[in-house]
C-alpha positions as a Markdown table, in Angstrom:
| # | Residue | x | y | z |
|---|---|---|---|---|
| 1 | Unk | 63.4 | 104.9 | 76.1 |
| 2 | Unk | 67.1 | 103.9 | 76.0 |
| 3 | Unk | 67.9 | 106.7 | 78.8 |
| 4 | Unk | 64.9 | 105.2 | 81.1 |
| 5 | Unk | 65.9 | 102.0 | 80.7 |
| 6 | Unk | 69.6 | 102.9 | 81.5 |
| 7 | Unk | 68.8 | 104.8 | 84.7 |
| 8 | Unk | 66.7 | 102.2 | 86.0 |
| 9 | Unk | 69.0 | 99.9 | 86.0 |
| 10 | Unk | 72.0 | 102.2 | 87.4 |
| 11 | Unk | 69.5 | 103.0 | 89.9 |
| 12 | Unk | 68.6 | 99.5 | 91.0 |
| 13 | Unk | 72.9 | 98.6 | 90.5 |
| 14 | Unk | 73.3 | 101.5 | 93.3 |
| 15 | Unk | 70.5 | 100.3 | 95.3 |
| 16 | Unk | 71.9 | 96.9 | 95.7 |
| 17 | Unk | 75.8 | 98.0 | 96.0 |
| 18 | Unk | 75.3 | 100.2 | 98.6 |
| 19 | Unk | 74.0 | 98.7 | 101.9 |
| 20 | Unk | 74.8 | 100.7 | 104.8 |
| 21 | Unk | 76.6 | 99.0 | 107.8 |
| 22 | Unk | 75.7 | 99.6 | 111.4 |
| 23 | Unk | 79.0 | 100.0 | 113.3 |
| 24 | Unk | 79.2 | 100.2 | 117.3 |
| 25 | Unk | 82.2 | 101.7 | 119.0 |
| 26 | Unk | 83.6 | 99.5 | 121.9 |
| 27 | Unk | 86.8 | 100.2 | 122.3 |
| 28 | Unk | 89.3 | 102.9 | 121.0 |
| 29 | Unk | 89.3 | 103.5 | 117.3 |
| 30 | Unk | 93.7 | 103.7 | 116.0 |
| 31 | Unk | 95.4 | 104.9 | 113.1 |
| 32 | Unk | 93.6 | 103.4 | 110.0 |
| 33 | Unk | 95.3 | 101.2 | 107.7 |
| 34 | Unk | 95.2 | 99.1 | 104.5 |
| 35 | Unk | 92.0 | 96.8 | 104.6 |
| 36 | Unk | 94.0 | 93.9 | 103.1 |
| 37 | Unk | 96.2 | 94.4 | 106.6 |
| 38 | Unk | 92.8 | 93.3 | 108.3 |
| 39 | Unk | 93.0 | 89.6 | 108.8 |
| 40 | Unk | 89.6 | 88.3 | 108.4 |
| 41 | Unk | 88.4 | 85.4 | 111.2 |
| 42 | Unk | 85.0 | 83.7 | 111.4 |
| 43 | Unk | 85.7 | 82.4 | 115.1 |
| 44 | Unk | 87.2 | 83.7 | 118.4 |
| 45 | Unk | 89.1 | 80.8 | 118.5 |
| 46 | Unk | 91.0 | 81.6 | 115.2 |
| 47 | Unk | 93.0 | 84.8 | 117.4 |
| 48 | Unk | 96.6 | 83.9 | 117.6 |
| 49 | Unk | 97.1 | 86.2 | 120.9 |
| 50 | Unk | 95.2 | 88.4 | 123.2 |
| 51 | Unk | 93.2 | 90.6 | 121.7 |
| 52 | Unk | 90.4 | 93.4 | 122.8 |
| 53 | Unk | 87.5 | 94.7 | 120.5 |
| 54 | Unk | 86.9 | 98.1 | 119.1 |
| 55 | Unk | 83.7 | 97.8 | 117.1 |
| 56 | Unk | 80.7 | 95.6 | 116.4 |
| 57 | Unk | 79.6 | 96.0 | 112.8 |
| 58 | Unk | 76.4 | 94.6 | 111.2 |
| 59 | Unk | 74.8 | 94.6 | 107.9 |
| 60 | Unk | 71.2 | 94.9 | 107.2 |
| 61 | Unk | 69.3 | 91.9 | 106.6 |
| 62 | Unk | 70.1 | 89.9 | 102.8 |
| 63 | Unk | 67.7 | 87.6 | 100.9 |
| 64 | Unk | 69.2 | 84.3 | 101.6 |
| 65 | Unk | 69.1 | 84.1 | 97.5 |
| 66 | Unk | 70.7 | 86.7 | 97.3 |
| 67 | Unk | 73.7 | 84.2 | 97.4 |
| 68 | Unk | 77.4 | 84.0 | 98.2 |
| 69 | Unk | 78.5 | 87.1 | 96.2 |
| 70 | Unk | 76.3 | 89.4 | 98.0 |
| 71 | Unk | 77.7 | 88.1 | 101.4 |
| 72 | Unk | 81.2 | 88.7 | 99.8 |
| 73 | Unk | 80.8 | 92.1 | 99.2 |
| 74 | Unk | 79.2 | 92.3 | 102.9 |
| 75 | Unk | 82.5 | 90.7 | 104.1 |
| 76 | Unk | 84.7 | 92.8 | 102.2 |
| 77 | Unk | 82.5 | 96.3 | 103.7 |
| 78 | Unk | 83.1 | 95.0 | 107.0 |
| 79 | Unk | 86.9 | 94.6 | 106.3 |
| 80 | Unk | 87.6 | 97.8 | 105.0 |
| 81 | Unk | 85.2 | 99.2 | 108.0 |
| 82 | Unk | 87.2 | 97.5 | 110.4 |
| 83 | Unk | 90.2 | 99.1 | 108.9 |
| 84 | Unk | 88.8 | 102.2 | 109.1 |
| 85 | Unk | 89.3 | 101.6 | 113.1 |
| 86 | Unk | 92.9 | 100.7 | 113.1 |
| 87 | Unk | 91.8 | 96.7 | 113.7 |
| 88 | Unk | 94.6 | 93.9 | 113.3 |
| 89 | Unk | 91.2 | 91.8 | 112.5 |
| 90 | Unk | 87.9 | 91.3 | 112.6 |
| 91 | Unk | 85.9 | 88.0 | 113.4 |
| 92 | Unk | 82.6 | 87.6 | 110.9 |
| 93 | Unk | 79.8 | 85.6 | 111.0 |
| 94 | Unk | 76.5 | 85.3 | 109.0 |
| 95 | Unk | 73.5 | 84.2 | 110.9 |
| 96 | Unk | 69.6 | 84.3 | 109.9 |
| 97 | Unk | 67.7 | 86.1 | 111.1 |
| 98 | Unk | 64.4 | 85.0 | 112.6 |
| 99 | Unk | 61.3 | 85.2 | 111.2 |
| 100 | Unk | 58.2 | 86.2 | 113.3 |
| 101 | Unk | 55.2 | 83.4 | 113.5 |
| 102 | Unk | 53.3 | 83.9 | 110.1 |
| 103 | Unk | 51.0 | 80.5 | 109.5 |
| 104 | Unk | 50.1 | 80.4 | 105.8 |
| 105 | Unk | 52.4 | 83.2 | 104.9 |
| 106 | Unk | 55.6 | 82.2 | 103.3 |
| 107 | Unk | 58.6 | 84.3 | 103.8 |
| 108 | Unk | 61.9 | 84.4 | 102.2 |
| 109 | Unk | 64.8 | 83.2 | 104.5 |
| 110 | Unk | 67.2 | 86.1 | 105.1 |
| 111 | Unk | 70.6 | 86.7 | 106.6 |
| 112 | Unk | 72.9 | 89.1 | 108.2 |
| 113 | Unk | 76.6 | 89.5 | 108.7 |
| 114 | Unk | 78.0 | 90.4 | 112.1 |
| 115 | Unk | 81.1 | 91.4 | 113.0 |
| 116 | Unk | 83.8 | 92.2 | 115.5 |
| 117 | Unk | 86.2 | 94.2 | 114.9 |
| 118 | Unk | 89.6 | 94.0 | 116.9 |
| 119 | Unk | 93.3 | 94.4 | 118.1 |
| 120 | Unk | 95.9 | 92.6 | 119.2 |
| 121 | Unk | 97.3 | 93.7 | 122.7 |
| 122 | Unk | 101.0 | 95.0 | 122.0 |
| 123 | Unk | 102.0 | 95.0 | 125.8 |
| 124 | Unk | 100.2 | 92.9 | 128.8 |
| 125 | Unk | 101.4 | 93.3 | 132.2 |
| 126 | Unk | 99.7 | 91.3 | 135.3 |
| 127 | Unk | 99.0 | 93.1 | 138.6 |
| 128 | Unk | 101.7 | 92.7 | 141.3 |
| 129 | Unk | 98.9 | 92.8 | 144.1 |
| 130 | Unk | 98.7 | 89.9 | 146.2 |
């Protein structure tokens, strides 16, 4: 009974630790580096110089009850995801997601992280063309 009980509950531990994140190359991946390099932003505006992306990343959709921890961990994926890419940063959001016209049905609200991940442009030049 112990042993069931046990593996249930490692099961369902797993189940919830290990959402899978939807990643979209955009740009050139780089050299990956240490995920605490990876400044994290949550707007464009945030960027302290020119930058291009190299990945979109998003997580499946969370139970909105599923509370701050859960979108932490989310966060923290995305981070070391973006590393992964070589990114100087990446720029999260949380939105929720819509919920389809269901009169009489109550739904829970639910959420998903998106992401961009990016770098910083090393060397610009400007076109000499007149």
């Amino acid at each position: 009974m112990r042993k069931s009980l046990a593996a249930l509950l490692l099961l369902a531990a797993c189940a919830c630790a290990s959402a899978k994140l939807d990643v979209i190359q955009v740009g050139p991946w780089f050299e990956p580096r240490d995920w605490r390099e990876v400044e994290v932003l949550t707007s464009r505006t945030q960027t302290s110089r020119p930058w291009g992306g190299i990945g979109v990343i998003h997580s499946p959709r969370v139970s909105a009850a599923a509370g701050q921890a859960r979108l932490d961990s989310l966060r923290l994926q995305a981070r070391k995801r973006a590393a992964a890419m070589g990114a100087d940063a990446v720029i999260v959001t949380v939105d929720s997601a819509a919920s389809g016209p269901q009169m009489g049905v109550y739904e829970e609200p639910e959420l998903y992280l998106s992401a961009l991940a990016i770098k910083y442009v090393t060397e610009a030049s400007t076109s000499t063309a007149k």
